[in-house]
Structure formats: C-alpha cells, structure tokens
C-alpha positions as CSV (number, residue, x, y, z in Angstrom):
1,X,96.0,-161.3,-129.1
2,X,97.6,-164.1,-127.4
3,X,97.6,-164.8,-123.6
4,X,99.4,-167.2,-121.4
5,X,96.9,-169.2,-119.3
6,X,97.2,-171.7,-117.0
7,X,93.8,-174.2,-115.8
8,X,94.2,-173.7,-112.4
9,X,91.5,-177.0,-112.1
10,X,94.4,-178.9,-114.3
11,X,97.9,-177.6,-112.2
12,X,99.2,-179.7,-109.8
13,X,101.4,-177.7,-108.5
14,X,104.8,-179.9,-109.6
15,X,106.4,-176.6,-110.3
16,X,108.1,-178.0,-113.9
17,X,107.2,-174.9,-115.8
18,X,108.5,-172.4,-112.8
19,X,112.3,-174.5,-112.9
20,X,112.1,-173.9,-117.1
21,X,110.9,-170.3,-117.5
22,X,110.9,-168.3,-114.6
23,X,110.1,-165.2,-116.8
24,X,106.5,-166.2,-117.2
25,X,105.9,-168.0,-114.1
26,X,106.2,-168.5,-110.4
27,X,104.3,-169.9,-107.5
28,X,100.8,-168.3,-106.0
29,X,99.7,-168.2,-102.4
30,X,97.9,-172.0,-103.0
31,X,101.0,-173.6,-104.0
32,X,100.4,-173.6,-108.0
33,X,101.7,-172.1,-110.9
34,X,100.4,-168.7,-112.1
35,X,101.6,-166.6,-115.0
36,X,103.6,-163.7,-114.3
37,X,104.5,-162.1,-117.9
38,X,102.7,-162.3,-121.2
39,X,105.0,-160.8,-122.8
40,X,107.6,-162.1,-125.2
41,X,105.6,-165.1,-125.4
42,X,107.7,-166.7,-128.7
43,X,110.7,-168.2,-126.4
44,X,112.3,-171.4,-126.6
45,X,112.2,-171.6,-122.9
46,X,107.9,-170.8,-122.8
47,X,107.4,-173.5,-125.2
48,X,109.3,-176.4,-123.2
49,X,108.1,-175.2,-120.2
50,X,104.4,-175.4,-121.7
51,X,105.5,-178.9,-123.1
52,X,106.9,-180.0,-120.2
53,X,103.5,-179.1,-118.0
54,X,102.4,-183.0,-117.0
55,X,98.7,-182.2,-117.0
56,X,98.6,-179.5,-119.9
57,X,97.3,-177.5,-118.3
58,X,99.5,-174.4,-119.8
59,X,98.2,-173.1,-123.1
60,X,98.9,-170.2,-125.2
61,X,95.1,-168.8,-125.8
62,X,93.1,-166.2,-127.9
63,X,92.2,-163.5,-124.8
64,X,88.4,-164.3,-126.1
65,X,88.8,-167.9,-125.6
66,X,90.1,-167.2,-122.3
67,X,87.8,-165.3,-121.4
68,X,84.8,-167.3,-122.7
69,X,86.1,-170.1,-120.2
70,X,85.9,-167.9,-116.9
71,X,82.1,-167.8,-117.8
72,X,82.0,-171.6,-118.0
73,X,81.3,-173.1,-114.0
74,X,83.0,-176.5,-115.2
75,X,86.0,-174.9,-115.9
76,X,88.8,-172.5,-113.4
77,X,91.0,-170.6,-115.2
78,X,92.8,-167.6,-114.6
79,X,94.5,-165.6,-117.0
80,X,96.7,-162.6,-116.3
81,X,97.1,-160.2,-119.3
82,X,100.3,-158.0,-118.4
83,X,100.0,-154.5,-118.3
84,X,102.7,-151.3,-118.3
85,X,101.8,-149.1,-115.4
C-alpha cells in the first residue's frame, strides 16, 4: 500500500504543495506541510504538487518503508495513513 509522506526534516514550510492540492495537504501547528488525505492518491494535482515541493521532501512511499524511517534517529518523518471512522 502506498502512503503520502512528507520529511518533516526536508519541509521548509514554502507552502507550494498546500496552494496545488489542498486535498492532501494543509498547514500544522509548526508552520509546515502535513498530509491530510491518502486517499485518491493518483491525481494530476498530487503529482505537481509533489513535483513542485523545492526540497523533495513529498514522496509517495511503501507504508513499510515509511515506517522503517521513523525507526531511523537521522531521519523525521511523519506519515499519516487515513482512516474511515
């Protein structure tokens, strides 16, 4: 299964992908881009607002990968997986 993830180490909070798509993202409570949505993840506007992310720091991931990088100290990530409750 495929997640949206954005490297919170790699954001810079320009807001690029939040004008593009605001289906999948918006702002947090530090100023930087978190993922709201993982679903529908084959739009055209999700893959120019991951292209248009200046530090690439927006990725469409394998949820083990993901997750195999939260266990990693050098890197910050934090994936959302969207859930119907």
């Amino acid at each position: 299964m495929d997640i949206l993830d954005i490297e919170k180490n790699k954001c810079i909070g320009c807001g690029a992908c939040i004008s593009i798509d605001e289906a999948h993202f918006d702002w947090d409570d530090d100023g930087l881009s978190k993922v709201i949505s993982n679903e529908n993840l084959q739009t055209e506007e999700l893959t120019n607002a991951i292209e248009s992310c200046p530090t690439a720091a927006i990725r469409l991931a394998k949820t083990s990968t993901v997750f195999e990088n939260i266990s990693d100290d050098s890197k910050t990530t934090s994936p959302i997986v969207a859930t119907d409750n």
